[in-house]
C-alpha positions as a printed Julia matrix, in Angstrom:
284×3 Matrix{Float64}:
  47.41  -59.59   18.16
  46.76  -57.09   20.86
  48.16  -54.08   19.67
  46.43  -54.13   16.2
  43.15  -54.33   18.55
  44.6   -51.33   20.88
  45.18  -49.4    17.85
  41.95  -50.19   15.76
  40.04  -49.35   19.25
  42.22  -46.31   19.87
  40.89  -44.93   15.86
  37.68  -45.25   16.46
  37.91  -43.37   19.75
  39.72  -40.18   17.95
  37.03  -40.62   15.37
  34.22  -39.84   17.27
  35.7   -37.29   19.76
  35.94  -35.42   16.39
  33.7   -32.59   15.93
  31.67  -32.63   12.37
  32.16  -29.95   10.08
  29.75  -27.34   10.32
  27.79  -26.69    6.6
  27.61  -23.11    5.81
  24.71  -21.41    5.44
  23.46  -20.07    1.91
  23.31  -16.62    1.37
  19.92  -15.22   -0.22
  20.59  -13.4    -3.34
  20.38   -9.24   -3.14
  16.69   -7.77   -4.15
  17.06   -6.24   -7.28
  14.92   -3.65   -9.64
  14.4    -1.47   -6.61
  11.72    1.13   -8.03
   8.75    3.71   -6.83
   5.19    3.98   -8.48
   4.41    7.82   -6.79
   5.01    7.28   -3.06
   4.46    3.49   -3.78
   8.38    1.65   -2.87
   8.73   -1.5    -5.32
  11.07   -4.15   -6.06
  11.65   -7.61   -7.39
  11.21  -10.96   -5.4
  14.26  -12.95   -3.94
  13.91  -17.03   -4.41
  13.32  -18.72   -1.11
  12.81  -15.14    1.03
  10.11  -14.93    3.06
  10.49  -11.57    4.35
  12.3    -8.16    3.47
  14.08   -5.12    5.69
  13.93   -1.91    3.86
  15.65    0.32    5.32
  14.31    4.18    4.66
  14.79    7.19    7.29
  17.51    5.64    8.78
  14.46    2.81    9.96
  14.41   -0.54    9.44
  10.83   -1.93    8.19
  10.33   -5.6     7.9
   7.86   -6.59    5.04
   6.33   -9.47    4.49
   5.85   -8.7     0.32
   7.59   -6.47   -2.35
   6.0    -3.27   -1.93
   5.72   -0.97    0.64
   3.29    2.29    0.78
   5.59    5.19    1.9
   2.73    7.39    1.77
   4.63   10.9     1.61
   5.89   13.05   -1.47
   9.64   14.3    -1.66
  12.9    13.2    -2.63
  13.55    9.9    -0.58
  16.24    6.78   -0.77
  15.73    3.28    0.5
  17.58   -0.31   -0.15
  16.5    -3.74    1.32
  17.7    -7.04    2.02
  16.06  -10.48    1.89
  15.77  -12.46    5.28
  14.53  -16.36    5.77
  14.85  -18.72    8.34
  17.84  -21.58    7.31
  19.38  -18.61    5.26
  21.98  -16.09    5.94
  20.61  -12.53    5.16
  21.58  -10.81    1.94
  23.42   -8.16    1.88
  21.72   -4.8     1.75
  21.23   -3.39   -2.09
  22.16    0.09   -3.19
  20.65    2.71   -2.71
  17.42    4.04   -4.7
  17.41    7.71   -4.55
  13.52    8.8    -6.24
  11.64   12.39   -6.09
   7.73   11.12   -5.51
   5.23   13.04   -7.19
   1.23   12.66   -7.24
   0.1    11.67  -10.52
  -3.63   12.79  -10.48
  -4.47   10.78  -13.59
  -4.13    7.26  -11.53
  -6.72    6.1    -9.59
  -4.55    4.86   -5.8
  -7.24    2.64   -3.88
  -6.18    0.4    -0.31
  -8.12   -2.89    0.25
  -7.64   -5.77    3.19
  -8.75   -8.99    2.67
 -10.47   -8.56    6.09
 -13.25   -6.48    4.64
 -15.76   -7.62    2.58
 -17.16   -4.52    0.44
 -16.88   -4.75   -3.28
 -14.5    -1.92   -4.27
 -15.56    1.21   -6.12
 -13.11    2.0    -9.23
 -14.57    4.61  -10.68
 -18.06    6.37  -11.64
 -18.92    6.75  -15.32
 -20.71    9.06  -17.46
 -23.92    7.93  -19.08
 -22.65    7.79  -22.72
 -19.65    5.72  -21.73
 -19.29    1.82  -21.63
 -16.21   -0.49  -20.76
 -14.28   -1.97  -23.05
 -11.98   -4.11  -20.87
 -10.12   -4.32  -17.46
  -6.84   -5.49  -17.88
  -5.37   -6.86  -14.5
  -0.74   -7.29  -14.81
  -1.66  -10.57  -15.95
  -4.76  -11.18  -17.09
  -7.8    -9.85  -18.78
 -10.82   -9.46  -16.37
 -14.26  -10.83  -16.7
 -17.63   -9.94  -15.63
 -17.42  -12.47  -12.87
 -14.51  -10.0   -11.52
 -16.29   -6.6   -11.85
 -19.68   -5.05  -12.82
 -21.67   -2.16  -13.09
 -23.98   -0.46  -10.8
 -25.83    2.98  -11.35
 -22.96    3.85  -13.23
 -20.4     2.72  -10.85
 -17.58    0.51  -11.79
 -16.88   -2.06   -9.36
 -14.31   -4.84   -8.66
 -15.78   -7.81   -6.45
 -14.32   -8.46   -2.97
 -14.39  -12.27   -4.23
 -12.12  -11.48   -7.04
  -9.34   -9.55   -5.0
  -9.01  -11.96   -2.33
  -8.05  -14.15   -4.71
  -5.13  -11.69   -5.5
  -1.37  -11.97   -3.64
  -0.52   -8.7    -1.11
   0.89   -5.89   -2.23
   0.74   -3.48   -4.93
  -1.55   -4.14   -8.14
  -1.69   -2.57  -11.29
  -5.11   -2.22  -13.87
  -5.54   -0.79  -17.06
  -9.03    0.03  -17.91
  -9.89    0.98  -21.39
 -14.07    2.88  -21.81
 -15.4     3.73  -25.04
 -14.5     6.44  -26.48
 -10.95    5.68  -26.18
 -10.82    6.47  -22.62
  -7.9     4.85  -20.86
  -7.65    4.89  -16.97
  -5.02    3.38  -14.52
  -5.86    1.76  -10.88
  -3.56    1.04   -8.62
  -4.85   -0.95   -5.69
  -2.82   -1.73   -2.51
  -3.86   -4.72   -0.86
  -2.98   -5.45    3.04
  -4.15   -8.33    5.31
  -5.03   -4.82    7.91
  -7.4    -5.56   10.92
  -7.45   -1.91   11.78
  -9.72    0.54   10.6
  -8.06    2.13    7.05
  -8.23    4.51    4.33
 -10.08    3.01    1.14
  -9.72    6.08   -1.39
  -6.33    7.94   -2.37
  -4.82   10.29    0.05
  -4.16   13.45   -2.34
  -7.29   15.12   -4.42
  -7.43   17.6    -6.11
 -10.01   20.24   -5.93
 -12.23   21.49   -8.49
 -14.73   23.12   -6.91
 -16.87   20.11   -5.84
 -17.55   18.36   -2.9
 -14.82   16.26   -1.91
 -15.58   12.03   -0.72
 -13.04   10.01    1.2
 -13.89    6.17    2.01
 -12.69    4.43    4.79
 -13.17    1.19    6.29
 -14.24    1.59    9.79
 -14.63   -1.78   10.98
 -17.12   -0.97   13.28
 -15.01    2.03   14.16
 -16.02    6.15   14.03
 -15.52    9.15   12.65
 -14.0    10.79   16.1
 -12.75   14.57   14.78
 -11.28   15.73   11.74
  -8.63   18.36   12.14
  -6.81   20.61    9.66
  -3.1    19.88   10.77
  -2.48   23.67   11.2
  -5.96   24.95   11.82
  -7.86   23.17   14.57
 -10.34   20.96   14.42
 -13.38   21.04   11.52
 -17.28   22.02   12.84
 -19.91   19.72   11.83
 -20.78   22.63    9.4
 -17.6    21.76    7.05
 -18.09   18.2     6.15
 -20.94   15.17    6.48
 -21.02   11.41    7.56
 -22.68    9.19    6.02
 -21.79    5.2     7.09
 -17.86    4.82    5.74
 -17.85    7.87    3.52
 -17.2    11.6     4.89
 -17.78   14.09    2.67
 -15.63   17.4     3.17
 -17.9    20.7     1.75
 -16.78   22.96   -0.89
 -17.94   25.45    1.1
 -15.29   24.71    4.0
 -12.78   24.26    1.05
 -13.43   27.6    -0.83
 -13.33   29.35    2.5
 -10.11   28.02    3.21
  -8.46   29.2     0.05
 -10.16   32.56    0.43
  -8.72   33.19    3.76
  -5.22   31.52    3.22
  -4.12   32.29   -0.2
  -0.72   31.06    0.52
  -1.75   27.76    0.88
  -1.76   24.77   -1.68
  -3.46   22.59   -0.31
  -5.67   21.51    2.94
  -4.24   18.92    4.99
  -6.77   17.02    6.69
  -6.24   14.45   10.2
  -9.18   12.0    10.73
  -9.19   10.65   14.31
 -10.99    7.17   13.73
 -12.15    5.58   16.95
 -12.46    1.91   17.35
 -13.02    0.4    21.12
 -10.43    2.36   23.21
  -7.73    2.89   20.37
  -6.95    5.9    18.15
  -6.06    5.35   14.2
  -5.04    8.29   12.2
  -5.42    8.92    8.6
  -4.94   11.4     6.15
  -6.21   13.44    3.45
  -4.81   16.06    0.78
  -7.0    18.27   -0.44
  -5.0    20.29   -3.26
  -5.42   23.03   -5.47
  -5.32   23.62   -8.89
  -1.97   25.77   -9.66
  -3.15   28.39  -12.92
């Protein structure tokens, strides 16, 4: 009767000096749909991520959302993967190879859920009403946006109830009028650029917006022509307003050039933020 004891004993001895099979860990799926909107990189969610490396420049960039604001014009290529914690990370996509141009026509805005300004869309002539606001998913109502002295307005309530990233709006006015917005939405505690970065210049004044958050207007340089008197532009709270007369001077005097490219030094307790502006011509 021993033995069969020994033995029995002896099994469950081997049975727990054995190691337990390790279970593998799932692979996220690829991102797919990689695309660009302009400068604008874009590209479809992965179930369970909960963050993204795109890889552009040779960089790695990890994102938190499915859009990323490259910010420059030219041919460019990027692919991503999906990451997540419990998950192995996907493998990298394919390439996307684009050419980013400025389409003038769309209204490009930047918002963070840290500040709390309703957003200027657009200003409107006198004889011209909206129709709608059509959001990617919904039609907009008059608790979202209104009017004021002619300016169209979305409410900061209404886009912080809105995900990160990139957002797309169709506005229709009377008149058959039809406008697109584009409105990039960060989570940004630094000071930031509100309006698009690229005008173009028809013989007016030009207005940039920024969020300063309690920041200031340090210096604004041209990138190849020193630094801008107080003569060529105007401050006035968040908005700087470059002159015409600065503008037309530059064209005048460098008739090679296409456009103005503009450095604003924005000062906020002991840091430095830079941001940029286009100022481009009209090509006859």
């Amino acid at each position: 009767m021993k033995k069969p004891l020994i033995l029995l004993l002896m099994l469950f001895i081997l049975a727990g000096c054995q190691k337990p099979v390790p279970e593998e860990t799932p692979i996220l799926s690829t991102p797919t749909s990689l695309r660009n909107d302009g400068f604008i990189l874009l590209f479809d969610p992965v179930e369970h991520a909960t963050s993204y490396i795109l890889e552009v420049f040779g960089e790695e960039i990890e994102l938190l959302d499915t859009s990323y604001v490259l910010g420059l014009y030219g041919t460019f290529e990027f692919r991503v993967k999906a990451r997540a914690e419990g998950y192995t990370d996907s493998p990298y996509s394919d390439y996307y190879q684009f050419t980013a141009t400025f389409d003038y026509n769309i209204i490009r805005l930047h918002y963070s859920f840290n500040s709390t300004f309703d957003l200027k869309l657009l200003d409107l002539d006198d004889d011209l009403e909206i129709v709608y606001v059509h959001s990617q998913t919904d039609t907009l109502t008059e608790n979202d946006y209104y009017l004021d002295n002619n300016q169209l307005l979305l409410k900061s309530s209404f886009l912080k109830t809105s995900t990160l990233g990139f957002h797309s709006f169709d506005l229709l006015l009377s008149n058959d009028i039809s406008k697109k917005v584009h409105i990039y939405l960060t989570d940004s505690i630094h000071p930031y650029r509100v309006t698009q970065m690229s005008v173009l210049y028809e013989g007016e004044d030009v207005m940039v917006q920024f969020e300063l958050l309690d920041g200031t207007v340090h210096s604004i340089t041209h990138m190849m022509h020193g630094v801008l008197t107080e003569d060529d532009y105007e401050i006035n709270g968040s908005f700087v307003t470059i002159k015409s007369s600065y503008i037309d001077n530059f064209f005048e005097t460098h008739p090679s050039y296409d456009s103005i490219s503009l450095a604003f030094d924005i000062l906020r307790g002991d840091k430095f933020y830079l941001e940029q502006l286009f100022i481009d011509k009209i090509i006859e």
